[in-house]
ZARO-281498 format. One record per residue: x, y negated, z negated of N, C-alpha, C in turn; residue in three letters. Coordinates in steps of 0.1 Angstrom, whole numbers, plus 5000, padded with zeros to 4 digits. Example, Ala and Ser with C-alpha at 12.3 -4.5 7.8 and 13.67 -1.06 7.14 Angstrom:
513250574922512350454922513250334922Ala 512850224929513750114929512950004921Ser 
//
This chain:
526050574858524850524866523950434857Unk 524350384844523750324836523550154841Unk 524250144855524150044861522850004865Unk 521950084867520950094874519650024872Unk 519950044860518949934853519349824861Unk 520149744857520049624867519549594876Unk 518949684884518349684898516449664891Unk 516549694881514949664878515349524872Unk 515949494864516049384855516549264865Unk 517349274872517349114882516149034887Unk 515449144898514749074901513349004889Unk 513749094880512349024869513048944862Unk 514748944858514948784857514648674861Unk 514948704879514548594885513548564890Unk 512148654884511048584882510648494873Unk 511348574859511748424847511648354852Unk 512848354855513548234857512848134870Unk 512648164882512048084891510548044881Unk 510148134877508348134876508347994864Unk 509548024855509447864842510147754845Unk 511247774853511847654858512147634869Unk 511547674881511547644896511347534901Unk 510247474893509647344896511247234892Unk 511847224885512847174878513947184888Unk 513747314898514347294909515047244926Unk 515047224928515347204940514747334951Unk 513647334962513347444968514547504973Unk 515447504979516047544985517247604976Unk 517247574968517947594952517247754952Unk 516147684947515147854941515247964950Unk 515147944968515148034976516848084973Unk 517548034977519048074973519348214963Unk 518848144951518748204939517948344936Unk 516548314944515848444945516948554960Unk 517648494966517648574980519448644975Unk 520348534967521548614958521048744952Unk 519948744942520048834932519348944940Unk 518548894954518449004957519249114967Unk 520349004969521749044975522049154967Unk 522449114953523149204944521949314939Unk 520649324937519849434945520449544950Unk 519949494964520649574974522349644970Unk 523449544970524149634965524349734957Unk 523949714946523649814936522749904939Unk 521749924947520650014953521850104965Unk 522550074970523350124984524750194970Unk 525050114961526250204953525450324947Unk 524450314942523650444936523150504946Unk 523150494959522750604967524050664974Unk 525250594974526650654977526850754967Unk 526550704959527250784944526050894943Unk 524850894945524051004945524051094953Unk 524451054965524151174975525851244979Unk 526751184969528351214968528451304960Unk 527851314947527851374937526651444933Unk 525551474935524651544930524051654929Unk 524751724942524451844950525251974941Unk 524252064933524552104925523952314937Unk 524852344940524452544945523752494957Unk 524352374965523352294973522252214975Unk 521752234963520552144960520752004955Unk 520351954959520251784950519551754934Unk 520351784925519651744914519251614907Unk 517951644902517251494898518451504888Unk 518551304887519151224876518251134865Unk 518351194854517351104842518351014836Unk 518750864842519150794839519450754823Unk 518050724824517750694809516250734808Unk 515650744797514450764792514150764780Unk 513250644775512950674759511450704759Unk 510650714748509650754746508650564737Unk 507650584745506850444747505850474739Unk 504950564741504050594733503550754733Unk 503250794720503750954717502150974714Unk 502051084720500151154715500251294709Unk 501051364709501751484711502751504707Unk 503251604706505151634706505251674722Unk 504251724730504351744743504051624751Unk 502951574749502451444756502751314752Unk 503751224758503951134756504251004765Unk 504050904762504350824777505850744781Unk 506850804783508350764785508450624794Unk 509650604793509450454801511450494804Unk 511750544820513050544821513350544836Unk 514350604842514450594855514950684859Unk 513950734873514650894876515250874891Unk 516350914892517150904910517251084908Unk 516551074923516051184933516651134947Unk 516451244956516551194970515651084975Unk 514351124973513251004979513550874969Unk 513950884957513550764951514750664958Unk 515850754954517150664963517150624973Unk 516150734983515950614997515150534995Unk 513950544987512950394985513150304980Unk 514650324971515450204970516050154979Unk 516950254987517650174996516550105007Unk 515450135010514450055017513649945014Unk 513049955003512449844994513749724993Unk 514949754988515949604987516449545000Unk 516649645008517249595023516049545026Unk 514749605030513849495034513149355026Unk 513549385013512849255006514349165009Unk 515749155010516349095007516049015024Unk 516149065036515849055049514448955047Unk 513448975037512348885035512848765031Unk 513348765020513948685010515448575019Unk 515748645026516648465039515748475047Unk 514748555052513748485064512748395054Unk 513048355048511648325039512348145042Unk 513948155037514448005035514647915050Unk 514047955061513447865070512247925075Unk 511248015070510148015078509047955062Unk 509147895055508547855044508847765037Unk 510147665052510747575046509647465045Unk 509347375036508447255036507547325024Unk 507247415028505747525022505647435007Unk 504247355007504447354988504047504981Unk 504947484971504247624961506047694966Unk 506847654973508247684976508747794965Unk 509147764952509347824944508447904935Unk 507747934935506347994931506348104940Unk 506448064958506448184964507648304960Unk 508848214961510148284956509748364943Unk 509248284933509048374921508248494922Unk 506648484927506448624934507148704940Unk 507948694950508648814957509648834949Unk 509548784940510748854932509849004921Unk 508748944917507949014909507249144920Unk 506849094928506149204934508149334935Unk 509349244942509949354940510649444928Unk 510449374917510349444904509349534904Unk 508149494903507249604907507349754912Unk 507649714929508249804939508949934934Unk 510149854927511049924926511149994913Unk 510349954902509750034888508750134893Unk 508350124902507550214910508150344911Unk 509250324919509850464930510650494918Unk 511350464910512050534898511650554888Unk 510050564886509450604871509750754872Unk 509650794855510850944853508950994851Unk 507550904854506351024847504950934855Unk 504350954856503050974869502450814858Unk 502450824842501850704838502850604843Unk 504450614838504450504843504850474857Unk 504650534867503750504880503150464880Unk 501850454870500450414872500750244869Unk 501450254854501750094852502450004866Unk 503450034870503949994881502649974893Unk 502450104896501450074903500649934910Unk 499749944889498849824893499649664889Unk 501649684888501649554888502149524903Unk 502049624912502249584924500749534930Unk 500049554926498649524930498349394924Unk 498349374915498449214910499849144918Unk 501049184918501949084922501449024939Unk 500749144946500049144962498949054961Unk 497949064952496848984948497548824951Unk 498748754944499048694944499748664953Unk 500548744966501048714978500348674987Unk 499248764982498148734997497648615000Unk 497048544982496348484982497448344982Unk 498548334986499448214984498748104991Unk 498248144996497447985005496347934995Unk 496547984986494847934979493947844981Unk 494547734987493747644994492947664999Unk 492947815008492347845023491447975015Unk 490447945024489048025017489148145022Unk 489948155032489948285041491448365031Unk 492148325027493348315018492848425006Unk 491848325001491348354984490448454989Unk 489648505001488448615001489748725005Unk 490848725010491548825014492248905000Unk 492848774996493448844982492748924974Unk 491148864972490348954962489549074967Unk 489349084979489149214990490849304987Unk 491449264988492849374986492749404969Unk 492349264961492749324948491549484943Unk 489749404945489249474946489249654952Unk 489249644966489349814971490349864962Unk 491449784959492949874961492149914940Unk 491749824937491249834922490649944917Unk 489049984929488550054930489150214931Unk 489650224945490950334942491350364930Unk 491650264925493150294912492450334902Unk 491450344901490050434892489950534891Unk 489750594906490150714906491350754903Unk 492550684909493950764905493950784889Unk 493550694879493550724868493150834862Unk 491850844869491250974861491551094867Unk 491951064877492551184876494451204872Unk 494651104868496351104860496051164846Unk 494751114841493851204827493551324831Unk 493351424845492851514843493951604841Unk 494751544853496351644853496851694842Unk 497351534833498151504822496851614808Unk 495751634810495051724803495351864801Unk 495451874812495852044816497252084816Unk 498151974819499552044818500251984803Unk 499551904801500351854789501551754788Unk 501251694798502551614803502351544811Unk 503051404812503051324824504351344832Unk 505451404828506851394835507051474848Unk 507551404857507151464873508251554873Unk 509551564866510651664869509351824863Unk 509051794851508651904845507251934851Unk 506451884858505151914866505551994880Unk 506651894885506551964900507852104896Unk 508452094891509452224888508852354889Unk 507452324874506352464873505752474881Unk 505452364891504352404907505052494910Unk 506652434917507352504924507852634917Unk 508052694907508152804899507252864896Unk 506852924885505953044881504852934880Unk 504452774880503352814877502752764863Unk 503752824853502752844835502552704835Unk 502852584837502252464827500352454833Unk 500552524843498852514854498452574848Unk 498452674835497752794829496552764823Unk 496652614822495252604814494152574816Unk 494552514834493552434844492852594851Unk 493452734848493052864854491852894855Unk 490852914862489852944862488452884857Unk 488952704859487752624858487552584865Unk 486652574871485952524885485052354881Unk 484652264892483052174894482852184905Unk 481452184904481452174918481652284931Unk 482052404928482852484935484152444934Unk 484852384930486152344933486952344921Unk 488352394917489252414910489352234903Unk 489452254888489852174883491252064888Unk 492052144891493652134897493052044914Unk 492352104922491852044933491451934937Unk 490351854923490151754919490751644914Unk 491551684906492451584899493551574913Unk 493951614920494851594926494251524943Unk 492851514945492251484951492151354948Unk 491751344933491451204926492751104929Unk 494051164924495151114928495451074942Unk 495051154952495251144963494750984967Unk 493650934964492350854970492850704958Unk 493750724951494450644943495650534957Unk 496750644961496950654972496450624981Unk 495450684986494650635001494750474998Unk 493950414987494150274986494850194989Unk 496050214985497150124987497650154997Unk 497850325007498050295018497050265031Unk 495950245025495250195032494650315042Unk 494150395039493850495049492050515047Unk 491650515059490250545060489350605047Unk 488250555042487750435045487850325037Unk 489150345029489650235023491050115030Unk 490850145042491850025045491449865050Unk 490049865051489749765053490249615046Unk 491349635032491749525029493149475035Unk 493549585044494949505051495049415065Unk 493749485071493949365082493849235075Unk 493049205063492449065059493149005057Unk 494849105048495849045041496548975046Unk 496248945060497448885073497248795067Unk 496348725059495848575056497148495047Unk 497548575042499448545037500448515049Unk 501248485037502448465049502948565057Unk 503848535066503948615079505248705069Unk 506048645063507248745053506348835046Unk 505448775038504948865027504548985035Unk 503849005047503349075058504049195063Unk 505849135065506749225066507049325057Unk 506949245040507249315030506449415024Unk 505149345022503949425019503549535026Unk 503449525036502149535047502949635055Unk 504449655056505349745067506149805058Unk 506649805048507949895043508149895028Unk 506849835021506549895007505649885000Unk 504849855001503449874996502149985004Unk 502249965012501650065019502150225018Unk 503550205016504050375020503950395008Unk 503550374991503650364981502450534979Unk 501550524989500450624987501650744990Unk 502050725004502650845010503950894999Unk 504750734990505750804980504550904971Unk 503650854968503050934957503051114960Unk 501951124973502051244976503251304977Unk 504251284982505551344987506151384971Unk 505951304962506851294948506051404942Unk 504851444946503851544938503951624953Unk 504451644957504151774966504351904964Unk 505151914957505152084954503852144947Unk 502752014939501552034932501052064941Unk 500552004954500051994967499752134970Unk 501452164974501652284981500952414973Unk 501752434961501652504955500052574947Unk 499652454943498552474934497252424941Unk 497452354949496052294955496152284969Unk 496852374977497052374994495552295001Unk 494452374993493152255003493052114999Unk 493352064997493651954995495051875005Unk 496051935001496851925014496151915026Unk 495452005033494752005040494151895046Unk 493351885034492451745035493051635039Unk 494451585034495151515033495951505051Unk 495851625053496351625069495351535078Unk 494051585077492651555080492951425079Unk 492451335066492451205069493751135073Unk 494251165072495651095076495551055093Unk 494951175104495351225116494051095122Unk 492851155114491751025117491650885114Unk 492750835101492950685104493650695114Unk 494350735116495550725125494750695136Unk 494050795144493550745156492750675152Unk 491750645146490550505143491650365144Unk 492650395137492950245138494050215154Unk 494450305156495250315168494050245180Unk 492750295183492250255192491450125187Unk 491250055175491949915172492349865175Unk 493549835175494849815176494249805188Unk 493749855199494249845216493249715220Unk 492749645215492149535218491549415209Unk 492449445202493049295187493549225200Unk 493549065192494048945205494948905189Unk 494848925176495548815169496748885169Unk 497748915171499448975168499649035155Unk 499048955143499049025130498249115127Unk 497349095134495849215129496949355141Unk 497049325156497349465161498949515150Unk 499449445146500649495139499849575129Unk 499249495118498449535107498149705108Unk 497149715119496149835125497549935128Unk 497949905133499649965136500250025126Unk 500049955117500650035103499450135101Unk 498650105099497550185092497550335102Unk 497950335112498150435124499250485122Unk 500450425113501850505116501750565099Unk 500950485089500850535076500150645075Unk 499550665088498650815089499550915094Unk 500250915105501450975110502251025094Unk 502150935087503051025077502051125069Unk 501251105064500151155055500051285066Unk 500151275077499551395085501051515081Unk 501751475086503051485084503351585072Unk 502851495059503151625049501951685043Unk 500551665049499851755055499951895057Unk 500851875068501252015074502352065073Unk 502952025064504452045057504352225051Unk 505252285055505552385044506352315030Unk 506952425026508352425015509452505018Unk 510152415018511552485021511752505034Unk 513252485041513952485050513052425062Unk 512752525075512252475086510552475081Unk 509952585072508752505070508652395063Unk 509552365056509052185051509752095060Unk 509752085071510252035083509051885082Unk 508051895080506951805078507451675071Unk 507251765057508151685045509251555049Unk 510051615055511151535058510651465069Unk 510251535078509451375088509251295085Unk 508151345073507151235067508451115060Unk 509251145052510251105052511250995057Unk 511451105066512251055078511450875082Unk 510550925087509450815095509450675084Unk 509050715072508750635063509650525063Unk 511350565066512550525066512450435080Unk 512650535088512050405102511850385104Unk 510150405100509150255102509050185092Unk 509950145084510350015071510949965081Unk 512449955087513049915092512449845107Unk 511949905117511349805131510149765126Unk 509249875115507949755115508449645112Unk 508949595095509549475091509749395104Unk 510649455113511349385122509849305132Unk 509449385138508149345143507049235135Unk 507049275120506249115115507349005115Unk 508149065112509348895110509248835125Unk 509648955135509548865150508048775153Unk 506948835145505748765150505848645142Unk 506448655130506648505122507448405129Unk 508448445138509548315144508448315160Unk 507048405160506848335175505848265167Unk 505348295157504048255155504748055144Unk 506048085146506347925141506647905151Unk 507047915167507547845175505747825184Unk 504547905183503447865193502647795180Unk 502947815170501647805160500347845158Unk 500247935167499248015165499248175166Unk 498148305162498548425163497948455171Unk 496848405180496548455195497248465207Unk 497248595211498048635220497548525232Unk 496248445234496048345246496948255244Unk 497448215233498348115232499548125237Unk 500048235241501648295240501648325257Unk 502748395264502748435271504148395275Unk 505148425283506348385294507048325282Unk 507248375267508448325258509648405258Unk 509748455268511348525269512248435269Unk 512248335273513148225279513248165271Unk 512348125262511948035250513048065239Unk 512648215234512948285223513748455227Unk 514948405233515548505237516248595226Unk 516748585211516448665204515648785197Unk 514548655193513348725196512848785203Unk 512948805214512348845224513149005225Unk 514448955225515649085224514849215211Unk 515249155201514549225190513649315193Unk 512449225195511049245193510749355200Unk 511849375216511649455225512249595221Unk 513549595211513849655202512949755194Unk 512049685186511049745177510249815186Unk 509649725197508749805200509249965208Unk 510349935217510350085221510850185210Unk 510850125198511050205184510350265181Unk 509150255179507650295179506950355189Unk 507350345198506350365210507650505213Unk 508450535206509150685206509850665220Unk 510750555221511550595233513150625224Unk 513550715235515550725227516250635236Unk 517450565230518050635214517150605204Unk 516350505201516150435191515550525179Unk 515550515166515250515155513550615154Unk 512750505156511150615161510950725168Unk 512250765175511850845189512450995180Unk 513250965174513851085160512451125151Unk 511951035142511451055133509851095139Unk 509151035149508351055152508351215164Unk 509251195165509351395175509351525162Unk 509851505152510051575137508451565133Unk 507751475136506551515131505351575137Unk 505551545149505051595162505351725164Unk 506451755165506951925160506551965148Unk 506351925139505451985127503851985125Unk 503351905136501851905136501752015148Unk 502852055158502452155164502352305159Unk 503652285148503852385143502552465135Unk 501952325126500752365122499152405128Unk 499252315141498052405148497952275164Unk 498352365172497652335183497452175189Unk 496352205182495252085182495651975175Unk 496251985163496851875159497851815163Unk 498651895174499651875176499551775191Unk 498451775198498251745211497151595206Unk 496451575192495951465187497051405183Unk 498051405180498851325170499951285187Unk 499851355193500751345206500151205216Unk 498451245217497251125220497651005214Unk 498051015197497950905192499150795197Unk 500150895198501750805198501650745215Unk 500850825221500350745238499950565231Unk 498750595225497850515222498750365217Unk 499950435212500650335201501450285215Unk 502350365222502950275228502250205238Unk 501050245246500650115251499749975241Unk 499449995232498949875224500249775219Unk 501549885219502449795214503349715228Unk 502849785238503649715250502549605256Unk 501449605256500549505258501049415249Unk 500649455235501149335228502749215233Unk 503949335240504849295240504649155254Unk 503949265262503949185276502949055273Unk 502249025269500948955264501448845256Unk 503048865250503748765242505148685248Unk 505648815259506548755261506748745279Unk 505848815285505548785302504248695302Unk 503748725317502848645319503348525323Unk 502048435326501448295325502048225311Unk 503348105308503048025293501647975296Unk 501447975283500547925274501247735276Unk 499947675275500247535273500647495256Unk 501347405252501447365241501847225239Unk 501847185231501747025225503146975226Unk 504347125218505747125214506247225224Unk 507547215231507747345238508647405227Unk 508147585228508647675218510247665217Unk 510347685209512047715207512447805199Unk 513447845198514247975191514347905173Unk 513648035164513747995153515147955146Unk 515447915135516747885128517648015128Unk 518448035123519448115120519148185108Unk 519148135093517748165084516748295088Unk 516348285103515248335109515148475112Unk 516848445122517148535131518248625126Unk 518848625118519648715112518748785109Unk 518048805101517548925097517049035110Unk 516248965117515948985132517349075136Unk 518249015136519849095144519749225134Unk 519849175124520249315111519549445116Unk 518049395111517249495114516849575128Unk 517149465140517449535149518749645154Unk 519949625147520749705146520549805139Unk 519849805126519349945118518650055129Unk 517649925133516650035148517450095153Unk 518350035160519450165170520150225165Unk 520350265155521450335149520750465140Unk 519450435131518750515118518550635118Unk 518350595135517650735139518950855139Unk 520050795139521150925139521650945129Unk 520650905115521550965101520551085104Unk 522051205098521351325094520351325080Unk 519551285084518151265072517851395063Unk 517851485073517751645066518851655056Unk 519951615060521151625045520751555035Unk 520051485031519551375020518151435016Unk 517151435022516151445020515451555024Unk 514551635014513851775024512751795014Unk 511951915014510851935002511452034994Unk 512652024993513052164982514452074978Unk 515151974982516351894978517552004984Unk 517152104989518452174998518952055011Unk 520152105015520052075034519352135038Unk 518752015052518052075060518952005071Unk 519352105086519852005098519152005106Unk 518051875111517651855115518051865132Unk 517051995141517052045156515851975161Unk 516351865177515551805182514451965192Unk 512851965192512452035198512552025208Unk 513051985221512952005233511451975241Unk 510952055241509652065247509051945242Unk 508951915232507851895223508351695226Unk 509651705228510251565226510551525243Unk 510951585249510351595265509051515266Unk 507651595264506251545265506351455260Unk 506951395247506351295240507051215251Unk 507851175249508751105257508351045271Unk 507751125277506851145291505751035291Unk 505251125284503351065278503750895275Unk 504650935267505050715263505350655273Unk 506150685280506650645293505550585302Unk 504750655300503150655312502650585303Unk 502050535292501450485286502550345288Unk 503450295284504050175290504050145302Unk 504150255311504350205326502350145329Unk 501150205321500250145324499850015317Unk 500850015304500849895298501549745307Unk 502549805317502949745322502249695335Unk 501949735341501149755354499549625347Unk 499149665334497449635330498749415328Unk 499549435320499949255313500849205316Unk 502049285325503149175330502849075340Unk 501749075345501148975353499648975351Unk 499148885356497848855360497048965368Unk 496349005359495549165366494449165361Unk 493349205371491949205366491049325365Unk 492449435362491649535359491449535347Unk 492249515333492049525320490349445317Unk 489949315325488749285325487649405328Unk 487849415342486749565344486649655337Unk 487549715329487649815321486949755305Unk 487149615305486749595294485149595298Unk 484549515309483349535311482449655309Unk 483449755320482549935322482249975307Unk 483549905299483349985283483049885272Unk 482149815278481849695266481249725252Unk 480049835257480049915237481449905229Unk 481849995235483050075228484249915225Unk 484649785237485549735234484849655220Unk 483549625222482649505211483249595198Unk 482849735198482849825184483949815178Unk 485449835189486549825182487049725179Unk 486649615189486749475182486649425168Unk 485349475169484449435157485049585142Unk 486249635147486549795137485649835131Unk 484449835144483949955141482749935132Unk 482849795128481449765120482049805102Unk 482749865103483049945084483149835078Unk 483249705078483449605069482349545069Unk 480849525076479649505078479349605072Unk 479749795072478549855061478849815048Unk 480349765045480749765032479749645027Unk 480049545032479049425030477749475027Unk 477049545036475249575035475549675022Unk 476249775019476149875010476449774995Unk 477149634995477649584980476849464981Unk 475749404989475449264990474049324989Unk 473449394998472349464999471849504991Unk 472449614991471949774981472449764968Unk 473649734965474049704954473849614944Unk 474149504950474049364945472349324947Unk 471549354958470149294962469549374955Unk 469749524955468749614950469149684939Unk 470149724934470249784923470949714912Unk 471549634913472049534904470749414901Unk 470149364912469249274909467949344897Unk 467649474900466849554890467449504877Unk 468749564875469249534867469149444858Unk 469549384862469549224863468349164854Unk 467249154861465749134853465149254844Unk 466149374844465649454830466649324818Unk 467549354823468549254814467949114806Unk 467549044821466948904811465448904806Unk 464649044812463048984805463049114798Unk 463349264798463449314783464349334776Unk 465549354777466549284765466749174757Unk 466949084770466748904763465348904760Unk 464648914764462748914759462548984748Unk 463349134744463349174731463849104721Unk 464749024723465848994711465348844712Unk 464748754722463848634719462948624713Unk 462148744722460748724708461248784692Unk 462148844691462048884679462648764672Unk 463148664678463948494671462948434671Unk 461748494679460348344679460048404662Unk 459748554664458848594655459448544636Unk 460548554639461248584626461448404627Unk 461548334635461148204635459548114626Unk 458548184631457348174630457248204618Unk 458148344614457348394599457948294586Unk 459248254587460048134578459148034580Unk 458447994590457647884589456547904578Unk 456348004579454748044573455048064563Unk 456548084557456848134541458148044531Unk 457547934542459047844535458247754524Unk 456947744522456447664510456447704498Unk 456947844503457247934487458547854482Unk 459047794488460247734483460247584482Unk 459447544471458747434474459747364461Unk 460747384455461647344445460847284433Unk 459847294431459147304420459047374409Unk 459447364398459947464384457647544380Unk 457047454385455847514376455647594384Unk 455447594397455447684406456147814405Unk 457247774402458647894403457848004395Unk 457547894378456848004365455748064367Unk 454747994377453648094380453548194391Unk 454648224403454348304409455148434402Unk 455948394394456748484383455548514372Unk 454748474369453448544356452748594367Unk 452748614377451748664387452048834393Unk 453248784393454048904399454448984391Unk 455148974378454849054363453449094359Unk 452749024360450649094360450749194371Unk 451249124381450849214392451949354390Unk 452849374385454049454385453149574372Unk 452749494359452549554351450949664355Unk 450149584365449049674365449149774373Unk 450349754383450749874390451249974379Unk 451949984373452450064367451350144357Unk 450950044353449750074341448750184349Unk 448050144361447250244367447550344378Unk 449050344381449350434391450750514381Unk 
//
C-alpha cells in the first residue's frame, strides 16, 4: 500500500508544476495536465479502496492501516506530532469521493472556463485545494488534521476569490477566509486541550481508549469549568472548529457568498468536500463523542436539526439557483450532523453513524451533479436568476435529464441514491426521539419542494427571452453530468453497512418500512404541490407570498444573521470597542512615548553647550567637579 502516497503527492506536483510553469503553457495544455493526474488520483484512490475493503477485515472488523508514519516534531516520548497516512473505512471512502468528484470538476472545468484568463492558475488551485482535501481525510493524528485543515481554507480563500477583479469575488473570499478562521481558533484550543490530557494527538490511540476502558481520559477525571467536564469542552471546542467549515448555524453565513466563484469550484467545495470536512471530523472522533462526552453529542444533534431547517426554509424562496443549491447544502450538512447526533455504537444502535455516512456519500455524488448542471444552464442563459430561465428542456435535454436525476435524489424518491441514505437517517432520528424524527421528516418535505420549484422554475414554464438562444453545453460539460448521474441511480444499492459502520464490524443495512413509506409519501405531496405552485403560470405562489410577506422578506433577507454580524463587527466592535481602543492607543501610548521624545528632545537642547569642544572649558568643569567631589566627601 506504499502506493498511496502518490495520491497526496500528484496532485501537489501538479500544483508545482502548473503554479511555476503554467503560464509557459498552453491553457488547454494545463487543464489536460491537471485533469490526467487527477485521472490517476482516482485510480489509485478506487485500487486502495479494492484492496482495503478485500483485505482488512480482521474477527470481522475492519482494521485501521498505518501506511506510513514518521515523527515531525517530538515534545515528549508520548506527545509528538507524526506526519503519515491512515486508511480506515471513512478515510477510504473520502478518498474515493473527494477524487471522483474533483476529477468530474477537473474535465467540466476544460469547457466551462474555457477563455477564462487566470486558465492555468485556476487549474493550479484545484489541484492544491485537492492535495489539501485529501491530506485531510488520511492524517494518522488530529494535528495533522489541523495543518491540512487550514491549507484547505487558504487553497478555498483562493477558489472563491478567483475573480479578483470582482468586488463581490474579493468580499466573498475574505468572509469564508475569516468565519472559517475564526472557528479554526477554537478547533485549536481545543486540539491543545485534548492533546493535554490524553497525551497524544494519534486518532487510532484516542478513539480505541474512548471505545475501551477509557485510561488515556484519566487525567481529564474530575475537572470541571463552568459546570462542565474538561473532556466536554475541548470536544465542544473541536466541534465549532467543524461547525465552520461545515457551515452550520451560526457560522454558515460564508457559503452562500462563496457562489461568487466559479460554478466548478461550487461543485467541489461547496457539495462533496469541504463542507463535509466538519461532519469527517466528528465521525473520525466519534467514539470520544459517544463515549466520554455523550452531551455534547447531543448538542451536536441540536444544531445540526436547526441549520437544517433554518436553511431549508431559505432555500424555499432564493430566486439565484446557486444560493437555493448553496442553502441546500447547509440543510443536507445538518441531516448528517443530526444523524450522528443520535447515533448509538455498534450494530443497529450506530445505525446513525452509518447514515451519516451513508448520506455524506450521496450527497457528494447528485449535489456535485446539481452545481455542475447549474453551471451548463447558467453558461447557456448567462445568468443565475431563475426569471431568466424557464421552458429549457428542449434547449438542454441532457441537462435537463440529469438535473431531474439529482433532484428526485434529494427530494428521497426510489430507486435513486437519496431515498436509501436519507430513510437510514430518518429511522435513526426516530429511533432517537419522536420528535426528531417527525422534524427531520418536515425538513426532507421542505427539501423536496424547494428543489422541485427550483427544477420547474428552470426547466418548465414561460422561456425566458434572451439575446443567444440556449444550447446544450460541450461534451467537456456533459460527461461528467452522465457519470454522475449514473452514480445517482445505482449508490444507493451499495451495501454501505458492509464498509462502513461506528465500530468497523458489518452492519446489513434493513429498509424501515413505515418510516420509508411516510417519507416517500410526504415528498410525493411536497412535489406534487411544487408542481401544481411552477409548472405553469399560477398566482397562488404570489398570494402566499403576499399573506406571508414578514416571513417571505425575512427569509429572503436569511433572516437578517449577516446584518447582525455586520452591526455586532462594524458597530460594536469596530465603532465602539475597537474605536476606544484605538484613541487609548494614539493619545496615551503614542502620547506617552511622544512626549517623552519631546522631553528628552528639549533636555539635549538645554545640555548640548556642555559640549562646546573647547579644551579650557573641558579643564574647568573638571576642577569644579573634583572641588565639588572633594567637599562632598570631606563633609559628609
Amino acid at each position: 500500500m506504499e502506493y498511496t502516497i502518490l495520491i497526496l503527492l500528484l496532485p501537489l506536483l501538479s500544483f508545482l508544476g502548473l503554479g511555476l510553469l503554467g503560464t509557459k503553457l498552453r491553457p488547454f495544455v494545463s487543464g489536460c495536465i491537471g485533469s490526467v493526474v487527477l485521472a490517476a488520483v482516482a485510480a489509485l484512490s478506487y485500487t486502495a479502496a479494492v484492496q482495503y475493503f478485500t483485505g482488512a477485515r480482521v474477527d470481522g472488523v475492519y482494521e485501521p492501516w498505518t501506511v506510513m508514519n514518521f515523527t515531525w516534531l517530538g515534545f515528549t516520548d508520548a506527545l509528538h506530532i507524526d506526519l503519515g497516512i491512515l486508511l480506515d473505512p471513512i478515510s477510504v471512502m473520502m478518498l474515493v469521493v473527494i477524487s471522483t468528484v474533483s476529477l468530474m470538476v477537473h474535465v467540466y472545468s476544460l469547457g466551462y472556463m474555457k477563455g477564462e484568463v487566470g486558465f492555468q492558475r485556476y487549474y493550479a488551485f484545484l489541484s492544491l485545494f485537492t492535495f489539501s482535501m485529501l491530506g485531510l481525510v488520511v492524517a494518522t493524528n488530529i494535528f495533522q488534521m489541523y495543518i491540512f485543515w487550514e491549507l484547505v481554507g487558504v487553497s478555498s480563500y483562493l477558489l472563491i476569490g478567483f475573480y479578483y477583479t470582482k468586488p463581490e469575488a474579493i468580499a466573498a473570499s475574505k468572509k469564508a477566509f475569516i468565519v472559517t478562521r475564526f472557528a479554526d481558533m477554537f478547533f485549536l484550543i481545543g486540539i491543545l486541550l485534548l492533546s493535554y490530557f490524553t497525551q497524544t494527538f494519534n486518532f487510532e490511540a484516542i478513539t480505541t481508549s474512548a471505545a475501551g476502558n477509557g485510561s488515556i481520559f484519566a487525567g481529564a477525571a474530575g475537572k470541571t469549568f463552568m459546570g462542565c467536564s474538561v473532556m466536554a469542552w475541548a470536544m465542544a471546542l473541536i466541534f465549532i472548529g467543524g461547525a465552520g467549515k461545515s457551515a452550520m448555524f451560526p457560522l454558515h453565513i460564508w457559503l452562500p457568498d462563496a457562489m461568487e466563484g466559479p460554478t466548478p469550484v461550487s461543485a467541489l467545495i461547496h457539495a462533496a468536500t469541504m463542507v463535509v470536512a466538519g461532519v469527517y471530523l466528528v465521525a473520525r472522533l466519534f467514539p470520544v463523542y459517544y463515549f466520554q462526552t455523550p452531551e455534547v453529542l447531543v448538542g451536536i444533534a441540536v444544531v445540526g436539526a436547526f441549520t437544517s431547517l433554518f436553511a431549508a426554509v431559505i432555500a424555499c424562496v432564493q430566486t439565484d439557483i446557486k444560493r437555493v443549491l448553496a442553502f441546500s447544502t447547509i440543510s443536507q450538512i445538518g441531516f448528517m450532523m443530526v444523524a450522528l447526533g443520535v447515533s448509538g455504537y455498534g450494530g443497529h444502535h450506530g445505525l446513525g453513524y452509518m447514515a451519516s455516512m451513508f448520506h455524506l456519500f450521496t450527497h457528494a455524488m447528485f449535489k456535485a451533479l446539481l452545481f455542475l448542471g447549474a453551471g451548463a444552464i447558467i453558461h447557456a442563459v448567462h445568468s443565475n436568476e431563475m426569471s431568466h430561465m424557464g421552458g429549457l428542456r428542449k434547449q438542454l435535454p441532457i441537462t435537463h435529464i440529469t438535473f431531474l436525476i439529482a433532484c428526485l435524489a434529494i427530494a428521497g424518491i426510489p430507486p435513486f441514491s437519496g431515498f436509501f441514505s436519507k430513510d437510514e437517517i430518518l429511522t435513526a432520528a426516530f429511533m432517537f426521539s419522536p420528535v426528531m424524527g417527525w422534524v427531520m421528516t418536515f425538513i426532507a418535505a421542505l427539501t423536496a419542494f424547494y428543489m422541485f420549484r427550483l427544477y420547474f422554475r428552470i426547466f418548465w414554464g414561460n422561456p425566458a427571452e434572451h439575446e443567444h438562444e440556449p444550447h446544450e453545453a460541450p461534451a467537456t460539460m456533459t460527461t461528467p453530468l452522465i457519470i454522475l448521474a449514473a452514480i445517482t441511480c445505482v449508490a444507493g444499492f451499495i451495501p454501505f453497512g458492509k464498509f462502513v459502520s461506528s465500530d468497523s464490524a458489518e452492519y446489513i443495512i434493513h429498509l424501515e418500512t413505515t418510516v420509508a413509506i411516510t417519507s416517500v409519501v410526504i415528498a410525493c405531496i411536497s412535489i406534487g404541490i411544487a408542481t401544481w405552485f411552477y409548472r405553469r403560470q399560477n398566482p397562488i405562489p404570489g398570494k402566499l407570498e403576499s399573506s406571508m410577506k414578514g416571513l417571505h422578506t425575512a427569509a429572503y433577507h436569511r433572516f437578517y444573521i449577516d446584518e447582525v454580524y455586520q452591526f455586532i463587527t462594524h458597530k460594536i466592535i469596530f465603532g465602539g470597542i475597537c474605536s476606544g481602543i484605538a484613541w487609548f492607543d494614539r493619545h496615551v501610548v503614542d502620547g506617552s512615548l511622544n512626549g517623552l521624545a519631546a522631553v528628552t528632545q528639549r533636555l539635549s537642547l538645554a545640555i548640548r553647550g556642555l559640549q562646546s569642544g573647547q579644551l579650557q572649558w573641558y579643564a574647568y568643569v573638571f576642577l569644579i567637579g573634583t572641588l565639588a567631589l572633594t567637599l562632598l566627601i570631606v563633609f559628609c
